[in-house]
C-alpha positions as CSV (number, residue, x, y, z in Angstrom):
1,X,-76.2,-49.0,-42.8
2,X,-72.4,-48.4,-41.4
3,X,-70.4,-50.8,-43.8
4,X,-66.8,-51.6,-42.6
5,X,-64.2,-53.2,-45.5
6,X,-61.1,-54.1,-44.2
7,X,-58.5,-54.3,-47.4
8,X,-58.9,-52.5,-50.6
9,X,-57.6,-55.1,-52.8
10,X,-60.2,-56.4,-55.8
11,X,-62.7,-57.3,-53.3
12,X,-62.3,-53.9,-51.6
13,X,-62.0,-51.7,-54.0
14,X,-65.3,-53.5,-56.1
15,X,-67.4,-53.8,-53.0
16,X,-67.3,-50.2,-52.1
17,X,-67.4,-49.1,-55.2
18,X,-70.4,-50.8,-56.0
19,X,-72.3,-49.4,-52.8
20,X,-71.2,-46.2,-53.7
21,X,-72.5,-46.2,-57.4
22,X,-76.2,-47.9,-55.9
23,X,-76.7,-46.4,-53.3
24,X,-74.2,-43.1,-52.8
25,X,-74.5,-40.9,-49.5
26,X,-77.2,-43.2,-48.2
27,X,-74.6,-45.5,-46.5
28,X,-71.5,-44.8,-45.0
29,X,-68.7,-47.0,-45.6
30,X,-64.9,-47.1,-44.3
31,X,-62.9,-48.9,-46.8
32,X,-58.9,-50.2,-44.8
33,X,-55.6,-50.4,-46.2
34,X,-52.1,-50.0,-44.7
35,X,-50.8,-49.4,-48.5
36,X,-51.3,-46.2,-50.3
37,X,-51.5,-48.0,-53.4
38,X,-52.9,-50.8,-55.4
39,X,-51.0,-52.5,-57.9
40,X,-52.8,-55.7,-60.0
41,X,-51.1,-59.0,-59.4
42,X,-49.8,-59.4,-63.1
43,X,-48.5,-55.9,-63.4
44,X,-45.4,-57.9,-60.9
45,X,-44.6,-60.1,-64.1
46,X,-44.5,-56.6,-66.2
47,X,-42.3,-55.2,-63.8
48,X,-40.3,-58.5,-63.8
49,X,-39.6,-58.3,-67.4
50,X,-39.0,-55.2,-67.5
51,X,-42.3,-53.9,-69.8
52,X,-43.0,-51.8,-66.8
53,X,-41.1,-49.4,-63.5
54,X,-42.6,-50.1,-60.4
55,X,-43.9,-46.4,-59.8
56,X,-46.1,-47.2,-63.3
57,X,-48.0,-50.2,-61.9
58,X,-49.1,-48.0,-58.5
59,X,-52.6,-47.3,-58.5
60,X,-52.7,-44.6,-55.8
61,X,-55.7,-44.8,-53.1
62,X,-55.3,-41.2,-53.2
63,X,-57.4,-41.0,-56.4
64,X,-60.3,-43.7,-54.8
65,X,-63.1,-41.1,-54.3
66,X,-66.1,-42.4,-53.9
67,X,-69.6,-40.6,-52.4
68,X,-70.5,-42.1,-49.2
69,X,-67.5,-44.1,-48.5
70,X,-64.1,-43.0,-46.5
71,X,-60.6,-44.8,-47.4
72,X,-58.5,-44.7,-44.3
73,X,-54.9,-45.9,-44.8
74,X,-53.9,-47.1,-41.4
75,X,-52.6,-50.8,-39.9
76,X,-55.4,-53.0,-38.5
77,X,-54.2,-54.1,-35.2
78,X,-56.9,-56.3,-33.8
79,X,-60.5,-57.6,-35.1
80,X,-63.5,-58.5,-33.0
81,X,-65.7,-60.5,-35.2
82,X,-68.7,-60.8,-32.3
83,X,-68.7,-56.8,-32.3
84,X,-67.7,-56.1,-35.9
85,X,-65.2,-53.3,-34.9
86,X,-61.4,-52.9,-35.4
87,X,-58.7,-51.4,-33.8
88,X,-56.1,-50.1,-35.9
89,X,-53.2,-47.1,-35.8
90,X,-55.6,-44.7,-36.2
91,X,-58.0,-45.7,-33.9
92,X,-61.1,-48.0,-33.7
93,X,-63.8,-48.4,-36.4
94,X,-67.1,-50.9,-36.6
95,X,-70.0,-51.1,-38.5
96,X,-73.1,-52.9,-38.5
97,X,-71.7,-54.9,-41.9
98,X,-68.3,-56.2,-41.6
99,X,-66.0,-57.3,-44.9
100,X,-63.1,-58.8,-44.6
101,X,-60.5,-58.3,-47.9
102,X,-57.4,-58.6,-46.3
103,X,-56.0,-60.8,-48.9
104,X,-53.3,-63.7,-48.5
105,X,-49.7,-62.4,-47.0
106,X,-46.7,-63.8,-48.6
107,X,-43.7,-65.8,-46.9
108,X,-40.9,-66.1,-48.0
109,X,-38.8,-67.0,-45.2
110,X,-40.9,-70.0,-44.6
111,X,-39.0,-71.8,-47.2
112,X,-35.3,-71.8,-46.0
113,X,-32.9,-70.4,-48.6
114,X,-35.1,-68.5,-50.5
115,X,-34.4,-64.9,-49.3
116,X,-31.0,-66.0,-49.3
117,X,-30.3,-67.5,-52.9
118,X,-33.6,-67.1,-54.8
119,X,-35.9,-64.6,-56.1
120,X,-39.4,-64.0,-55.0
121,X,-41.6,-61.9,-57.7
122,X,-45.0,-62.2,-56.0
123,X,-44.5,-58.6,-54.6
124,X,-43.7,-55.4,-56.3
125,X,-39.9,-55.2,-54.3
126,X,-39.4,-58.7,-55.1
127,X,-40.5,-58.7,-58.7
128,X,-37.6,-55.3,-59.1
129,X,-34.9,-57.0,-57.8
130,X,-35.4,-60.2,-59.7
131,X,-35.4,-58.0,-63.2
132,X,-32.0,-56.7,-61.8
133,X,-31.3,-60.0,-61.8
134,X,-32.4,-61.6,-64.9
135,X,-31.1,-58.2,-67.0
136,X,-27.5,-59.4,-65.8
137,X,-27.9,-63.1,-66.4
138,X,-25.9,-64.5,-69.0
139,X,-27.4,-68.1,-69.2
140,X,-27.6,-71.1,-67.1
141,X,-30.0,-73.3,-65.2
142,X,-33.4,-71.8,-64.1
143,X,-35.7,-73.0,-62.0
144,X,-39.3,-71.5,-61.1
145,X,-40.1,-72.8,-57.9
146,X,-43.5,-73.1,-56.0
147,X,-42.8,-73.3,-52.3
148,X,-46.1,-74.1,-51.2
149,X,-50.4,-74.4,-51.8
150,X,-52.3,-72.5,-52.6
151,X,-51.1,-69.7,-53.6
152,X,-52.0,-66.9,-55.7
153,X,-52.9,-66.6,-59.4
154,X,-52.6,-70.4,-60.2
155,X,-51.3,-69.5,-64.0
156,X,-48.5,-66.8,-63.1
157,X,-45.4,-70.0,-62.7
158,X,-46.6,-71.4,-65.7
159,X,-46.5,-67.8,-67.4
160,X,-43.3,-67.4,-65.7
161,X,-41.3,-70.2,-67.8
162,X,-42.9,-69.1,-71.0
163,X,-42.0,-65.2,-70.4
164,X,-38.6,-66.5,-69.1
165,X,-38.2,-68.4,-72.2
166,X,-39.2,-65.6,-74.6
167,X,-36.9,-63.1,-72.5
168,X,-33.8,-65.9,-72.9
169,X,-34.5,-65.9,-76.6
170,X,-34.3,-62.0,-77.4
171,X,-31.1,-61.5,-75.0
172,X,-29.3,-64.5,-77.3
173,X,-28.8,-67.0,-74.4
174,X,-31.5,-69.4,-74.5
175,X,-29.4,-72.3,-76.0
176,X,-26.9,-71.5,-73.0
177,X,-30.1,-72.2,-70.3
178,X,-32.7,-74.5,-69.4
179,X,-35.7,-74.1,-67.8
180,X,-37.6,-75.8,-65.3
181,X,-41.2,-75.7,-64.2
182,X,-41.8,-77.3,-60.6
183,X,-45.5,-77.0,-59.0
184,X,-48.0,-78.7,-57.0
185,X,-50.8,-79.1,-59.8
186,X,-51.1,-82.4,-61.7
187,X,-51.4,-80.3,-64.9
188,X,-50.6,-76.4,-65.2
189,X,-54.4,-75.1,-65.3
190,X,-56.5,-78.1,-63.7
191,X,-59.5,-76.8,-64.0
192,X,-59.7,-75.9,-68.0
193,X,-58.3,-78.7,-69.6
194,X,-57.8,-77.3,-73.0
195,X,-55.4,-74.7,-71.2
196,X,-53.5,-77.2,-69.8
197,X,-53.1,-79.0,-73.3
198,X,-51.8,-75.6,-74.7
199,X,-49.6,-74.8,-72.0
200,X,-47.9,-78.3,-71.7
201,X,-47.5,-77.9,-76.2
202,X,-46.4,-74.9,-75.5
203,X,-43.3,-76.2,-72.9
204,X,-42.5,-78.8,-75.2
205,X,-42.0,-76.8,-78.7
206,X,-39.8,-74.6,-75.9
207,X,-38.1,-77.0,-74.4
208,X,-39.4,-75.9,-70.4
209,X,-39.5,-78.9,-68.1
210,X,-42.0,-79.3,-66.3
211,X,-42.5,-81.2,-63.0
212,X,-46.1,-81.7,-61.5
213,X,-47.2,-82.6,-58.0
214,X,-44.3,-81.4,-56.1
215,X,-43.2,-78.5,-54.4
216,X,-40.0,-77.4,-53.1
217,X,-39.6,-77.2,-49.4
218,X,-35.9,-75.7,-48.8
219,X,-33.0,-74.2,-51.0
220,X,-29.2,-75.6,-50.1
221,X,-27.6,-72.3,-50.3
222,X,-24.3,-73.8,-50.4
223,X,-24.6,-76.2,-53.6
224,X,-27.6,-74.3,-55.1
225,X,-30.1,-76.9,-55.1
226,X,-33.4,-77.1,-54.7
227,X,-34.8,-80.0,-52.6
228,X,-38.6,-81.3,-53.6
229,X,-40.8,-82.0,-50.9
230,X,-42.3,-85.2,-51.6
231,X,-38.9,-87.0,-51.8
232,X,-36.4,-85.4,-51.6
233,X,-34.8,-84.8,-55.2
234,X,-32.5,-82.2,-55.6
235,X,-32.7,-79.9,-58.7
236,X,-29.6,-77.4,-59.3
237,X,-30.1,-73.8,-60.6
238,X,-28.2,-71.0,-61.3
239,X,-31.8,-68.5,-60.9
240,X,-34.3,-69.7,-58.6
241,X,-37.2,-67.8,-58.8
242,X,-39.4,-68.6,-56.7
243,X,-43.5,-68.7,-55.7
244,X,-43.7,-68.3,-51.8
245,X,-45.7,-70.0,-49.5
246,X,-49.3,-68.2,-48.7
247,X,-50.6,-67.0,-45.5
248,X,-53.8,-65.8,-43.5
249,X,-52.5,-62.1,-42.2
250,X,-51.5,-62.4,-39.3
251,X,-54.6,-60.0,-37.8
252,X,-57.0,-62.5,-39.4
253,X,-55.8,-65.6,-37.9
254,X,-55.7,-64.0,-34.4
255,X,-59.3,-62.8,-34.1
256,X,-60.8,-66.2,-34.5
257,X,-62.1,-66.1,-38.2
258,X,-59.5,-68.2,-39.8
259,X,-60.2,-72.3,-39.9
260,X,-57.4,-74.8,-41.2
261,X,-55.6,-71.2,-42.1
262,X,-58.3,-69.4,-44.4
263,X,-61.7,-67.7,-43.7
264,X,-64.8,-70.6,-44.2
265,X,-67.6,-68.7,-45.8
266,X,-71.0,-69.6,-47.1
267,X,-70.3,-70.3,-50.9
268,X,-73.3,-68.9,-52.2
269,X,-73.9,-66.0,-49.5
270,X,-70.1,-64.9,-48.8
271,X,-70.9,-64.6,-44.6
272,X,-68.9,-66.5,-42.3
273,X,-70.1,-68.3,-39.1
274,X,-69.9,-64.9,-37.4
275,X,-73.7,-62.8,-38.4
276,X,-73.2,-59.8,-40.2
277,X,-69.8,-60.7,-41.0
278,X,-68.3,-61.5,-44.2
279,X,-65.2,-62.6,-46.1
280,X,-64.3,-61.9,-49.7
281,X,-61.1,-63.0,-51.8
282,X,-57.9,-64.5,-51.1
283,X,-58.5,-64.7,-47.3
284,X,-60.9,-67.5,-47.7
285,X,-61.1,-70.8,-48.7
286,X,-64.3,-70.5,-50.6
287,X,-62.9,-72.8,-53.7
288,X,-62.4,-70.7,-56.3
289,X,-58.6,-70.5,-57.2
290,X,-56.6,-67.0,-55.1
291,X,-57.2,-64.7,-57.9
292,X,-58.3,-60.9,-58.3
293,X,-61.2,-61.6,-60.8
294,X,-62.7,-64.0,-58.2
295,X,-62.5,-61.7,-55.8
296,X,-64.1,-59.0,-58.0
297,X,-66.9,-61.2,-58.4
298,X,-67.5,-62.1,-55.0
299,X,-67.1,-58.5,-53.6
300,X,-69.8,-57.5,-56.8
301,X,-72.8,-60.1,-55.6
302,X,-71.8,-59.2,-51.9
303,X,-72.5,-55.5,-53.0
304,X,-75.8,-56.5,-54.6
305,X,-76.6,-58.4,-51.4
306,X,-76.4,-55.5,-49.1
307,X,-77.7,-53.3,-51.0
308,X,-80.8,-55.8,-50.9
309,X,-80.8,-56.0,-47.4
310,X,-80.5,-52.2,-46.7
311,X,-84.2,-52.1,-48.9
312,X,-85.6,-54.4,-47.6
313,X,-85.9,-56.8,-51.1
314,X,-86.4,-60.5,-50.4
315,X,-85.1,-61.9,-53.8
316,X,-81.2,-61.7,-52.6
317,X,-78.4,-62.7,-55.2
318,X,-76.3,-65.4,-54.9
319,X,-72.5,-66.2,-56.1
320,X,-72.5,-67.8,-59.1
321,X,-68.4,-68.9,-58.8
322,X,-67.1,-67.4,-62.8
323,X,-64.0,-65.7,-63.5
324,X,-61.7,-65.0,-66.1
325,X,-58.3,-65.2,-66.4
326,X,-55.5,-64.2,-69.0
327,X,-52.7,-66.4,-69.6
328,X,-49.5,-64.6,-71.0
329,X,-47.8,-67.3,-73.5
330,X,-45.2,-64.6,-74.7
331,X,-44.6,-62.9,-77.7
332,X,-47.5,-60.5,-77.1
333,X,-49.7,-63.2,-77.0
334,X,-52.5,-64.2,-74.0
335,X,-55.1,-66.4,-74.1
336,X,-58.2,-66.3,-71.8
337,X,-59.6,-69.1,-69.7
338,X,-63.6,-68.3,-68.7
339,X,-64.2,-71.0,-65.5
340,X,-67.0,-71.5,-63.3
341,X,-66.3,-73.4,-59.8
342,X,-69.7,-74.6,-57.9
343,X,-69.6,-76.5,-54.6
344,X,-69.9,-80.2,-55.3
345,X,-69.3,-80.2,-59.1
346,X,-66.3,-79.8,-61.3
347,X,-65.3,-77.0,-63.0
348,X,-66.6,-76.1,-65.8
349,X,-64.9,-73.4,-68.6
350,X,-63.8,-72.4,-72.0
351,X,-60.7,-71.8,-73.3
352,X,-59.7,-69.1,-76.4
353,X,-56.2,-70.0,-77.8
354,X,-53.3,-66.8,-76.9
355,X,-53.6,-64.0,-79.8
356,X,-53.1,-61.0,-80.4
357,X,-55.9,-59.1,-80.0
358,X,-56.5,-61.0,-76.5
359,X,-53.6,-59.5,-75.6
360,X,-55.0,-55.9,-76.3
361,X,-58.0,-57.2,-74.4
362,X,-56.0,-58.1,-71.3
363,X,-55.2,-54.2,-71.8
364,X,-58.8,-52.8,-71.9
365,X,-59.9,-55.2,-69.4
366,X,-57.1,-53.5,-66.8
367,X,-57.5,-50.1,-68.1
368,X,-61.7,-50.4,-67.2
369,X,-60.9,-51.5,-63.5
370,X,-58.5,-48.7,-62.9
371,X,-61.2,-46.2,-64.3
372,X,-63.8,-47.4,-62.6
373,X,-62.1,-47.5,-59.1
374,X,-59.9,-44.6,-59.1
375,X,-61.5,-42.3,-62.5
376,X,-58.8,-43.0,-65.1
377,X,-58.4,-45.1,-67.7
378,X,-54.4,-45.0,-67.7
């Protein structure tokens, strides 16, 4: 079985790592990227606040060996979903299974003033040039903007103002700022309401505003304001830092997969309307919120799947919709929310209040992906 995975992001890196481990030289899969390194999605707050350089978060592909699968670090330029092959910079590739990992693109200059008099920290470049900025910034009006939904890592504005906050308070300028929350979720975790309850506490002893159900859809470079969406109110700001809209790569959207701008799959079998073809992640509009552990999960029962299929078993697994996610309240504290989404039913989850040692558990948790994908634990 020729497997083909096109993005070696959580779902990427899990899937083939998964085949490798079952069933080793017995398949032969080509695993995508046009990076030569993978960096987790929180490590960009680290790197914000300057806990971490942006050469430490790099996980390098380099060090992703695997028996029976190939990484190829090349551009995807085209995807033919009928013949499960792509063509990319370094030539074409199929396979009789294709994955498609490719993630959700960022863009920023879809909200206008943004790259011009904000800061966008959902990327490793953006993230260092906002800590430039926040090193240097002696107190004022900050504003942590979400430009559009969905977007990635539903928690990371929320952690955002309460990092902000924390970093304020330690550089002696907290009482000179104020800090604003504005996002499209009623509440900032919908899905586990005792989160919520602990975030919202949390921006009240702290003394973050927070504005639900909006989003801002342009910056007035000029005056520097930012102008909500839904009707037009104009919040000033001294840093905007700012969540940008999410989109379908470009190569995805082109080949025919895409539908209302994300990859429809089957939520319990991961394939799309194309046979043999399947989406995993970000890219897709499965339900489950744009995070890595989602991801993880769906690549991990897709995995099992194939591996099923290539014997010949009948009793196939299905995907059973739970992740968990830390949420960083500052102070070296994180709590963890444990959520389950299944089609047709409300989410369902438990939530353990930020400590300490959940905090050291964040650590482990990263620590045992990065040794099990690329053999170290650093």
């Amino acid at each position: 079985m020729r497997v083909l995975v096109l993005g070696a992001g959580f779902g990427g890196l899990e899937l083939t790592t998964r085949l490798s481990e079952v069933l080793g030289d017995e398949t032969d899969v080509v695993l995508i990227d046009q990076s030569d390194a993978f960096v987790f999605g929180f490590a960009k707050l680290d790197v914000m606040f300057g806990k971490r350089d942006a050469a430490a978060v790099r996980n390098r592909y380099a060090d992703f060996v695997k028996p029976g699968v190939q990484f190829v670090q090349t551009t995807i330029r085209s995807i033919d979903p009928v013949a499960k092959k792509v063509e990319t910079d370094a030539g074409p590739f199929e396979g009789d299974v294709l994955v498609v990992a490719l993630g959700a693109d960022l863009d920023p200059a879809g909200t206008p003033g943004l790259l011009e008099d904000g800061h966008e920290f959902y990327s490793v470049a953006g993230a260092t040039a906002a800590r430039d900025v926040i090193d240097r910034f002696e107190g004022g009006r900050v504003v942590i903007a979400v430009c559009g939904a969905p977007y990635k890592c539903p928690p990371a504005p929320s952690e955002t103002a309460l990092l902000i906050h924390a970093h304020l308070v330690a550089r002696g300028v907290r009482e000179a700022s104020t800090v604003t929350l504005v996002m499209p979720l009623p509440v900032p975790i919908p899905p586990a309401p005792d989160a919520s309850k602990a975030v919202l506490a949390a921006f009240e002893e702290r003394g973050i505003e927070f504005l639900p159900s909006r989003v801002v859809s342009h910056l007035d470079v000029e005056r520097h304001v930012a102008v909500v969406a839904e009707d037009g109110a104009e919040i000033p700001y001294d840093l905007l830092l700012g969540v940008p809209k999410h989109l379908v790569p470009e190569v995805v959207a082109a080949s025919g997969l895409a539908v209302d701008g994300w990859v429809p799959v089957d939520p319990a079998t991961l394939e799309t309307s194309f046979p043999g073809v399947y989406a995993v992640g970000d890219v897709t509009s499965i339900g489950t919120p744009k995070a890595g552990v989602f991801a993880e999960g769906q690549a991990l029962t897709l995995a099992d799947r194939l591996v099923a299929l290539a014997r010949g078993e009948g009793d196939l697994p299905t995907y059973g919709g739970r992740g968990i996610c830390y949420l960083e309240f500052g102070d070296q504290r994180v709590a963890e929310v444990d959520v389950t989404f299944l089609p047709g039913q409300t989410p369902f989850g438990i939530f353990r209040e930020p400590s300490a040692e959940q905090a050291e558990g964040k650590k482990r948790w990263a620590s045992s992906r990065v040794e099990r994908w690329f053999g170290s634990s650093r």
